[in-house]
PALUM-429882 format. One line per field, with one value per residue: residue number from 0; chain; x, y, z of N, C-alpha, C in turn. Coordinates in steps of 0.02 Angstrom, whole numbers. Layout:
k: c(NUM:...)
c: c(A:...)
n.xx: c(X:...)
n.yy: c(Y:...)
n.zz: c(Z:...)
ca.xx: c(X:...)
ca.yy: c(Y:...)
ca.zz: c(Z:...)
c.xx: c(X:...)
c.yy: c(Y:...)
c.zz: c(Z:...)
//
This chain:
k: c(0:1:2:3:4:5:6:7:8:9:10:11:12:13:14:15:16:17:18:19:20:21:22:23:24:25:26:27:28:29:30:31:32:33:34:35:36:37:38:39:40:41:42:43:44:45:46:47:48:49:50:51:52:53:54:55:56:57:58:59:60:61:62:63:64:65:66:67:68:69:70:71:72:73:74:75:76:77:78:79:80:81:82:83:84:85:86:87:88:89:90:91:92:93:94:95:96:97:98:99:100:101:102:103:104:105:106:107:108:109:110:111:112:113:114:115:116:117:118:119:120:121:122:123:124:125:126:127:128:129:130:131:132:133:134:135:136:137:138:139:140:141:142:143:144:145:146:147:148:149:150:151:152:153:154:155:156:157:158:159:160:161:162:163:164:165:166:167:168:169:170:171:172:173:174:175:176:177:178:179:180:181:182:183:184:185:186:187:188:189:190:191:192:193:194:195:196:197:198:199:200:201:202:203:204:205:206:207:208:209:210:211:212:213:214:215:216:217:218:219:220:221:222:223:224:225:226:227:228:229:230:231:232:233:234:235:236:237:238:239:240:241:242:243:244:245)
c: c(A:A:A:A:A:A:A:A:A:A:A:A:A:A:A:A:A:A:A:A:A:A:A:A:A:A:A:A:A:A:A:A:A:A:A:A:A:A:A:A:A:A:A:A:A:A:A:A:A:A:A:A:A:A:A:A:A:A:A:A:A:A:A:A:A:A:A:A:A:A:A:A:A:A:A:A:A:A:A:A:A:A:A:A:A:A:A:A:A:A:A:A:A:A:A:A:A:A:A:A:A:A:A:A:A:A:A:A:A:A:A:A:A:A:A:A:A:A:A:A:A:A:A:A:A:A:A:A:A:A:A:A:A:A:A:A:A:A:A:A:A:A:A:A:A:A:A:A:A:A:A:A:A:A:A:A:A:A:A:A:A:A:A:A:A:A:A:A:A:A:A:A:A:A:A:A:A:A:A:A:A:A:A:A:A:A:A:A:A:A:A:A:A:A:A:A:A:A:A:A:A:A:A:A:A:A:A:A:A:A:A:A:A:A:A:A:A:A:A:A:A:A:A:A:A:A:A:A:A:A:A:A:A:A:A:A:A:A:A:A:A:A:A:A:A:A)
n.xx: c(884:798:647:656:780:851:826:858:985:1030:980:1079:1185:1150:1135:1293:1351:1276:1314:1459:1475:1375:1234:1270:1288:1179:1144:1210:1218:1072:1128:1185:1097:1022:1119:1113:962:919:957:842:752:673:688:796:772:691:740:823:748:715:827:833:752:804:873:995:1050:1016:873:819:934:948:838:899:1017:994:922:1019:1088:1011:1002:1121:1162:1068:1104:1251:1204:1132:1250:1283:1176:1213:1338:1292:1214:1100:1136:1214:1113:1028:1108:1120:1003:947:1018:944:815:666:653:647:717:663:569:660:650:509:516:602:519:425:473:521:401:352:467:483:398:414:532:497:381:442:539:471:420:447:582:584:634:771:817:742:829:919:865:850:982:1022:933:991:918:915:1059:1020:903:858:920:855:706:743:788:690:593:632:649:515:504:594:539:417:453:554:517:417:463:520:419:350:457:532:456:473:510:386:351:393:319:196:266:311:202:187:276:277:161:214:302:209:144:239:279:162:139:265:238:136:211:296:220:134:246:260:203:173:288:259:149:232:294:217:154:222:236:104:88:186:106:-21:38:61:-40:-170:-270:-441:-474:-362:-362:-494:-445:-397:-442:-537:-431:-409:-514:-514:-377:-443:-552:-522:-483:-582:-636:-565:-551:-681)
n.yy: c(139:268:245:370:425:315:310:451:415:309:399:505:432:376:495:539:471:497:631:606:527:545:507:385:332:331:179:108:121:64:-94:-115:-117:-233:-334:-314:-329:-257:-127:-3:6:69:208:217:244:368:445:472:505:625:703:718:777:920:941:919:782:673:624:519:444:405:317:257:185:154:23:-38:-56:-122:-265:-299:-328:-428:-532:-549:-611:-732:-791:-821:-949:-1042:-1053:-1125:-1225:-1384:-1510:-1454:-1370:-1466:-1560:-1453:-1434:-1554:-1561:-1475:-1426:-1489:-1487:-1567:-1661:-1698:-1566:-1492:-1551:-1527:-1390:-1367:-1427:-1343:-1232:-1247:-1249:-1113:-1011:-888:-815:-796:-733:-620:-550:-575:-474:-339:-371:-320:-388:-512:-474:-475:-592:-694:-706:-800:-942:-940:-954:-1073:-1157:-1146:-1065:-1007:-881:-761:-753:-747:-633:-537:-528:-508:-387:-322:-345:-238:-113:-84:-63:14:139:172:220:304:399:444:504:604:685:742:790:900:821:679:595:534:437:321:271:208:112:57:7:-83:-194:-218:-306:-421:-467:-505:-605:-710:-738:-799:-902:-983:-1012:-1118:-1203:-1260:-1320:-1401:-1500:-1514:-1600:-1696:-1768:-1800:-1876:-1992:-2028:-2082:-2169:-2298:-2344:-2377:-2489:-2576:-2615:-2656:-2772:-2837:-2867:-3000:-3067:-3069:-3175:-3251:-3274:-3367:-3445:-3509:-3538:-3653:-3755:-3772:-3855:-3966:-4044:-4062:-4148:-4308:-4337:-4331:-4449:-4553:-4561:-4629)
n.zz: c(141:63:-69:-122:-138:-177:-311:-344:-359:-440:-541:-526:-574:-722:-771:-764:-864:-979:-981:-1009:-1110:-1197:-1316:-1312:-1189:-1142:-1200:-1163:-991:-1033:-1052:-933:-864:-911:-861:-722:-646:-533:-561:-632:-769:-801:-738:-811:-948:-957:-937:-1008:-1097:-1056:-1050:-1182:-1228:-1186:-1270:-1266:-1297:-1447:-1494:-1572:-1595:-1453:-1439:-1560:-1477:-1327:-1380:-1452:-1328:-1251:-1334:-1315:-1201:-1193:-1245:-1177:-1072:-1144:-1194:-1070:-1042:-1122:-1122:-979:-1028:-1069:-990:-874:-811:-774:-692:-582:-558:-504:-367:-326:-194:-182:-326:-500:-625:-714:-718:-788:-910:-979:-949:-1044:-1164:-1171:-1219:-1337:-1395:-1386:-1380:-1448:-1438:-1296:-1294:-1369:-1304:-1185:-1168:-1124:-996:-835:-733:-805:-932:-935:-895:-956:-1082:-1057:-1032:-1177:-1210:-1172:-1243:-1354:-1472:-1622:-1649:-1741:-1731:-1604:-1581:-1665:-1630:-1473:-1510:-1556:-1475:-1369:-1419:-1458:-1285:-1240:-1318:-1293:-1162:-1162:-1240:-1137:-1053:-1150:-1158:-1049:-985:-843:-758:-769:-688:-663:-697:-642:-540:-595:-660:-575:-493:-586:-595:-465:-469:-564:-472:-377:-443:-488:-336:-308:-390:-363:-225:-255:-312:-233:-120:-188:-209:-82:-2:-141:-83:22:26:-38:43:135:61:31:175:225:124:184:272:235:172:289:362:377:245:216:120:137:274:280:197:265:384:313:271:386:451:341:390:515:489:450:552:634:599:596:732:756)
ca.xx: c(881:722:652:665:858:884:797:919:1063:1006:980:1135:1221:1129:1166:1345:1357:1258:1371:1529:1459:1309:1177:1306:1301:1124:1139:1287:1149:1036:1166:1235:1011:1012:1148:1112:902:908:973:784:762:601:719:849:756:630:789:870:699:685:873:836:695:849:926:1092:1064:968:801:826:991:947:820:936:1084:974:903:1084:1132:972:1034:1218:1132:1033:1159:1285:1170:1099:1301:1276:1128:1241:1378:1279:1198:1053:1172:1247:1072:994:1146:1117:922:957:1040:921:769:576:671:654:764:611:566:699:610:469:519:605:459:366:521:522:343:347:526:506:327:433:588:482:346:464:565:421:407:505:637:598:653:833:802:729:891:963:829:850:1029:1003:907:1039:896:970:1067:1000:818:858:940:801:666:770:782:608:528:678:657:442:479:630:522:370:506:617:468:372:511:540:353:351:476:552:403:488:509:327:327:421:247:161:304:324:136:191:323:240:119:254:340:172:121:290:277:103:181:319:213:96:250:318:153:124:300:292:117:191:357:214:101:253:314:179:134:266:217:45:98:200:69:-69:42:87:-101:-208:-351:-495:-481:-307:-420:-545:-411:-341:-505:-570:-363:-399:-577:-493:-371:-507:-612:-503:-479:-636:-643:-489:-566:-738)
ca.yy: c(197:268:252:405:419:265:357:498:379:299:442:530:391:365:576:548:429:522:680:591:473:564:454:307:343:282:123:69:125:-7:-116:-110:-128:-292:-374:-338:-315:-217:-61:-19:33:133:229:248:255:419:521:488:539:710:730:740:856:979:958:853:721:683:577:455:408:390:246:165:161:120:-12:-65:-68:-196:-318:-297:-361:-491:-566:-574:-684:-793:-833:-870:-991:-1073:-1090:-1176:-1287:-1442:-1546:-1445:-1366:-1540:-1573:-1397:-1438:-1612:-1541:-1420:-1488:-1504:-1490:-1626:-1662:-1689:-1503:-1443:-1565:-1489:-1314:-1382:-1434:-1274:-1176:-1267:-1229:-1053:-981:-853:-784:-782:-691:-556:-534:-550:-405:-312:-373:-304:-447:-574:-460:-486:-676:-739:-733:-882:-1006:-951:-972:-1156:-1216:-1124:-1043:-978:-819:-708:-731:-715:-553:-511:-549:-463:-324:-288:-305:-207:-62:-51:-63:70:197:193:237:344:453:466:559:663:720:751:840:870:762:608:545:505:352:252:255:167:63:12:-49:-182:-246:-256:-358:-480:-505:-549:-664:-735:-760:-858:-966:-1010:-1040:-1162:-1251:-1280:-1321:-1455:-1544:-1556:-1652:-1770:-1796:-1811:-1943:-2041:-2052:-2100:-2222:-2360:-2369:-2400:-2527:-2609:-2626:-2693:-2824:-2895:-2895:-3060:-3056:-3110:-3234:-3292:-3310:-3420:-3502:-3565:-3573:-3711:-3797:-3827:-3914:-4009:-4078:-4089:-4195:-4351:-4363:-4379:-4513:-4590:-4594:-4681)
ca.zz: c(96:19:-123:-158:-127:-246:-361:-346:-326:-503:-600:-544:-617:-784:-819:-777:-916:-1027:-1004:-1018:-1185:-1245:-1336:-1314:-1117:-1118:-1197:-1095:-942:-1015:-1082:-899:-804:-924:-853:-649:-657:-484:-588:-672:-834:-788:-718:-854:-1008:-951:-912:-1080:-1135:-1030:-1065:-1250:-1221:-1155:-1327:-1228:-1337:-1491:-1496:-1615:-1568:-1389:-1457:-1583:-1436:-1295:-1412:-1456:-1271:-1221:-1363:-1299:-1128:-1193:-1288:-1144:-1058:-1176:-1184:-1009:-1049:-1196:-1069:-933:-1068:-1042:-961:-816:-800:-755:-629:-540:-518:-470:-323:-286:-141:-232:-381:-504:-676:-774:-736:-853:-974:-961:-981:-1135:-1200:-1157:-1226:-1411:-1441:-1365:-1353:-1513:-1406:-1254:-1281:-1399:-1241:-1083:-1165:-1105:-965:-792:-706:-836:-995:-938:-872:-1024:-1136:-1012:-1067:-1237:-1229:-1136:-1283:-1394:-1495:-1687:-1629:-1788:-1712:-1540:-1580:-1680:-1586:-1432:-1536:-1589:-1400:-1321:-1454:-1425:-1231:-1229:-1337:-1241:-1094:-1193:-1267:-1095:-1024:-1181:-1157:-973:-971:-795:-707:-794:-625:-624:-733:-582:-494:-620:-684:-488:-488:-641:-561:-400:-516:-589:-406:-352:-489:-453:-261:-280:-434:-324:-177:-273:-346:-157:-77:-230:-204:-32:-35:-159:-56:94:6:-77:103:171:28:56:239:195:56:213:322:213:166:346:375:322:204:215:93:173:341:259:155:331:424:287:270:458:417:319:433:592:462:423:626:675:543:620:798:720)
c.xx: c(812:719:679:744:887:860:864:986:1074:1033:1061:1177:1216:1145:1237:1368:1346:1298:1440:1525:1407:1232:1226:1304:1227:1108:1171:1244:1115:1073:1184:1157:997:1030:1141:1017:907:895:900:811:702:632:782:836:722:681:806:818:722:759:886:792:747:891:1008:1102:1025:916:828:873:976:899:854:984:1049:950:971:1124:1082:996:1098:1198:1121:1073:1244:1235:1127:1181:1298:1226:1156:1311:1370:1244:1145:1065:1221:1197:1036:1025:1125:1039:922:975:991:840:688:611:691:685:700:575:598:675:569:459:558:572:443:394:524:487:331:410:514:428:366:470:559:441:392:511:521:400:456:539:620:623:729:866:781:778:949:919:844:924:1035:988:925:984:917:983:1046:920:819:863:869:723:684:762:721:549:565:632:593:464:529:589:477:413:522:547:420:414:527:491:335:396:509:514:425:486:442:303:341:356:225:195:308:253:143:240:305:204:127:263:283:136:166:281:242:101:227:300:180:132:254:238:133:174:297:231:146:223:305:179:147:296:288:146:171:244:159:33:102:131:-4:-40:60:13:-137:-271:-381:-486:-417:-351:-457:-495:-381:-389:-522:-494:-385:-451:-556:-458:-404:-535:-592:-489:-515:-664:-628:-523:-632:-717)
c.yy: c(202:270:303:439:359:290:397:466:357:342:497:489:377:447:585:533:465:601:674:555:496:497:383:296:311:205:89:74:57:-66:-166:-134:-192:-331:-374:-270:-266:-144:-60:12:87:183:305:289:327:491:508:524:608:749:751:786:913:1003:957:832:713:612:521:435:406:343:198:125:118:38:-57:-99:-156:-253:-332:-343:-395:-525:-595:-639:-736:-839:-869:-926:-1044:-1120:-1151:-1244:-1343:-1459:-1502:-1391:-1419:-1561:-1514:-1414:-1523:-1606:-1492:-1455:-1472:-1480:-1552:-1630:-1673:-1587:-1498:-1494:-1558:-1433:-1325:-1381:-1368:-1230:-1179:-1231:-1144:-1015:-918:-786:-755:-735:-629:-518:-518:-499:-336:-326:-366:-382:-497:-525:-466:-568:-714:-730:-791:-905:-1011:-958:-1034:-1186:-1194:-1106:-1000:-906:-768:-697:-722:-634:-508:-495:-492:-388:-271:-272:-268:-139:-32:-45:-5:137:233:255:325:413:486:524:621:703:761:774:841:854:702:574:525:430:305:258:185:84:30:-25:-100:-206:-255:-328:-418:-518:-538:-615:-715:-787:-822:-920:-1018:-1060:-1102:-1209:-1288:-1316:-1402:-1516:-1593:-1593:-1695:-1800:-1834:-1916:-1998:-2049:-2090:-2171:-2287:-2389:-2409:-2447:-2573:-2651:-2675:-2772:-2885:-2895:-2946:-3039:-3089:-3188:-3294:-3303:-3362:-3479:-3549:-3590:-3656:-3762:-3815:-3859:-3977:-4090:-4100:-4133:-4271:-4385:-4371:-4437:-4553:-4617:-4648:-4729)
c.zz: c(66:-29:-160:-167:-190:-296:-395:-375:-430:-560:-611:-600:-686:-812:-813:-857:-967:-1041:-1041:-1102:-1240:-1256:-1304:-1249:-1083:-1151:-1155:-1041:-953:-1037:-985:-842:-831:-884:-761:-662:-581:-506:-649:-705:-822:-761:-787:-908:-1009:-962:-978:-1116:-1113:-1059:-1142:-1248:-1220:-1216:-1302:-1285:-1393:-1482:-1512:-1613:-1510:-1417:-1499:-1514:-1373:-1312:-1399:-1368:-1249:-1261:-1335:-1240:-1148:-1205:-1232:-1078:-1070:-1189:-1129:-1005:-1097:-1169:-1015:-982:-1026:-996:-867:-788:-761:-704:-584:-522:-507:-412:-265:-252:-195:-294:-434:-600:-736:-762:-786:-934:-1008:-975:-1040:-1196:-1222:-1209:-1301:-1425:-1437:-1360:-1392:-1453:-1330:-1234:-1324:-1315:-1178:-1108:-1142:-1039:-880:-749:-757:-916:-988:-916:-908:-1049:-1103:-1038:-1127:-1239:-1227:-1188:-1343:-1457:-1556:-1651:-1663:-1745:-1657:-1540:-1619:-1658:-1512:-1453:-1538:-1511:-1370:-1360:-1447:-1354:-1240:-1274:-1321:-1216:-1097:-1206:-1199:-1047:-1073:-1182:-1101:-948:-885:-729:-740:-751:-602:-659:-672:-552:-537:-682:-616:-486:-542:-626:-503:-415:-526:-534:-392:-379:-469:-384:-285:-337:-403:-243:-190:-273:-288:-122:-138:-219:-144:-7:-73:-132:11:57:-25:-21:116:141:35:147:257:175:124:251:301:187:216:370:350:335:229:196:125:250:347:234:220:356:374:279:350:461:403:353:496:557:466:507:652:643:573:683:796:715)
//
């Protein structure tokens, strides 16, 4: 299917909603693009804009609700991050291959000193603004500041959105260009993160192969000094025999 068909496919769907619910028809939309990231929001948010331009719906309730809907999202999967918990986190990447149980110690770490920077920023940012409220559920982060925090980067990224469509009128469909070049962006940051990780592991798994064999081998070889230490022990004994035959 083409883009420009999912497009279509999309938007039909986000103006059913909004006929049948009004303002409340586009949070449920992003409420509904939180919880499966395929369904964009660059998408959703432009039309609720253009559709308030038409005088459908009203402005400022299409940003509290949309607002309201991204928390509704976040919040169902920071349960899911609260559910899977440390502990059955640590078993699932124990299982999994160049994956190692001190990772998730690691991003623990990372997650203490930075979680409050994280979950305000990756709401802003496309596939990780609905993927960050699992870590922060994981490290069960106070729910007032999650939500708050959630709140405050959902509400700047949906008004951008929301307002570029109420401006533009019915060219709203031209933000997906330049929302598609920052998620091209992310995926690719992504990829060559992912590639590094892989490409690092399997080099250690290589050299901590290869290191025991190594280990073996140097120790069934004799030293030097074990060479000498025998050469002069047999001195020893040759000496006292030609004594003997004297």
């Amino acid at each position: 299917m083409a883009a420009s068909d999912n497009l279509n496919v999309f938007a039909d769907w986000a103006i059913g909603l909004m006929e049948a619910l009004g303002s409340v028809g586009a949070g449920v939309a992003v409420a509904i693009e939180n919880l499966f990231p395929p369904i964009p929001s660059e998408v959703v948010l432009p039309l609720a804009g253009f559709t308030a331009s038409q005088g459908t719906i009203v402005l400022w309730e299409v940003l509290v609700w949309t607002t309201v809907g991204s928390v509704v999202g976040a919040l169902a999967l920071y349960g899911l991050g609260a559910w899977l918990g440390p502990l059955r986190l640590r078993r699932i990447v124990d299982r999994i291959p160049l994956m190692k149980v001190s990772d998730v110690d690691r991003t623990e770490e990372w997650f203490a000193r930075h979680g409050m920077k994280a979950v305000f920023f990756g709401r802003m940012i496309p596939i990780f603004r609905s993927l960050i409220s699992i870590p922060a559920g994981v490290q069960r982060m106070p729910l007032a500041k999650f939500t708050l925090l959630t709140a405050a980067g959902s509400a700047i990224w949906n008004t951008v959105f929301v307002m570029a469509g109420f401006l533009l009128g019915e060219q709203w469909h031209r933000i997906e260009q330049y929302a598609d070049g920052l998620q091209v962006l992310v995926i690719g940051a992504v990829i060559v993160a992912v590639s590094l990780f892989v490409v690092a592991r399997v080099r250690q798994r290589v050299q901590g192969t290869d290191a025991p064999a190594t280990d073996a081998h140097a120790a069934d070889a004799p030293t030097e000094q074990d060479s000498g230490s025998g050469e002069a022990h047999g001195a020893e004994i040759a000496a006292p025999r030609g004594t003997m035959e004297r």
